[in-house]
C-alpha positions as CSV (number, residue, x, y, z in Angstrom):
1,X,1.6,46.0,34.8
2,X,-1.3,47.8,35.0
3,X,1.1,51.2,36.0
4,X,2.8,50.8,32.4
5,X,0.0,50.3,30.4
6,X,-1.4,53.8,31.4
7,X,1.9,55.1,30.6
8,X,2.5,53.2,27.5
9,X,1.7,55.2,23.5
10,X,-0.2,53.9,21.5
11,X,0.6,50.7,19.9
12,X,-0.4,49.1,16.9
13,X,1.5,46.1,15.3
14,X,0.0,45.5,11.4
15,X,3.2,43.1,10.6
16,X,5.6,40.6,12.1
17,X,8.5,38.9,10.1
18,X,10.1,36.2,12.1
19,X,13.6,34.7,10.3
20,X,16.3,32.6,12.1
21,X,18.5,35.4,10.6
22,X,18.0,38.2,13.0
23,X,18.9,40.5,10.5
24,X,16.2,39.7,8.5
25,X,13.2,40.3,11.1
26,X,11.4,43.1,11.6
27,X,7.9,44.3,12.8
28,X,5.7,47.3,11.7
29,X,4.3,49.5,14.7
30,X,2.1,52.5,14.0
31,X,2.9,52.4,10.6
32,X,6.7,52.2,10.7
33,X,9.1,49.5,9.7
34,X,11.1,48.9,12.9
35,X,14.1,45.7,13.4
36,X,15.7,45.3,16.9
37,X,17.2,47.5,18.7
38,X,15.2,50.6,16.8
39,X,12.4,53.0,18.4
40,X,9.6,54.9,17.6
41,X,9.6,58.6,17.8
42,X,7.8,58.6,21.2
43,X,10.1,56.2,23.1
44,X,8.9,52.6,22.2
45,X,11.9,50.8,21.6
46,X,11.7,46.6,19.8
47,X,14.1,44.3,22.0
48,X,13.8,41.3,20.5
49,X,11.5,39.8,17.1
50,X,10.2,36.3,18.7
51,X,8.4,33.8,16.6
52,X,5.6,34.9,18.9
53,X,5.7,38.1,19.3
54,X,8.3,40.6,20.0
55,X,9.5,42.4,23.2
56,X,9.3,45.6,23.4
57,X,10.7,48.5,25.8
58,X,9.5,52.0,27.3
59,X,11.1,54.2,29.9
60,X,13.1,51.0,30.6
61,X,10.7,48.4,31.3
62,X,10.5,45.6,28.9
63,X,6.9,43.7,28.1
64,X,5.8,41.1,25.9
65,X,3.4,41.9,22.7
66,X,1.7,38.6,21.2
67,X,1.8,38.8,17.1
C-alpha cells in the first residue's frame, strides 16, 4: 500500500541467491548479507527467499520485492 511505502526504510537489494535448500539462500539489502527469518537494524525483516523475489516484513506487514 501506498500507507507502507511512506513508512517503509530504505531498501536496496544488490544480490539474490535462490537454492531449493533454504539454508543456502540469502539476499543482500543495504549492504548486509541477510537469510530468512533475519532483519536489518531498522526493522526490515526477510520472510521468505523466492525464486522471484523475496518477501519481506516491517512493523508486521509483509510485501513482495521483485529480484
Amino acid at each position: 500500500s501506498a500507507e507502507l511505502q511512506s513508512r517503509l526504510p530504505s531498501l536496496a537489494m544488490s544480490v539474490h541467491v535462490y537454492d531449493a535448500d533454504p539454508a543456502r539462500r540469502f539476499v543482500y539489502i543495504n549492504g548486509r548479507k541477510l537469510r530468512e527469518r533475519d532483519a536489518t537494524s531498522d526493522g526490515l525483516r526477510v520472510e521468505q527467499v523466492r525464486a522471484d523475489g523475496v518477501v519481506l516484513s516491517y512493523q508486521g506487514e509483509r510485501f513482495f520485492q521483485p529480484r
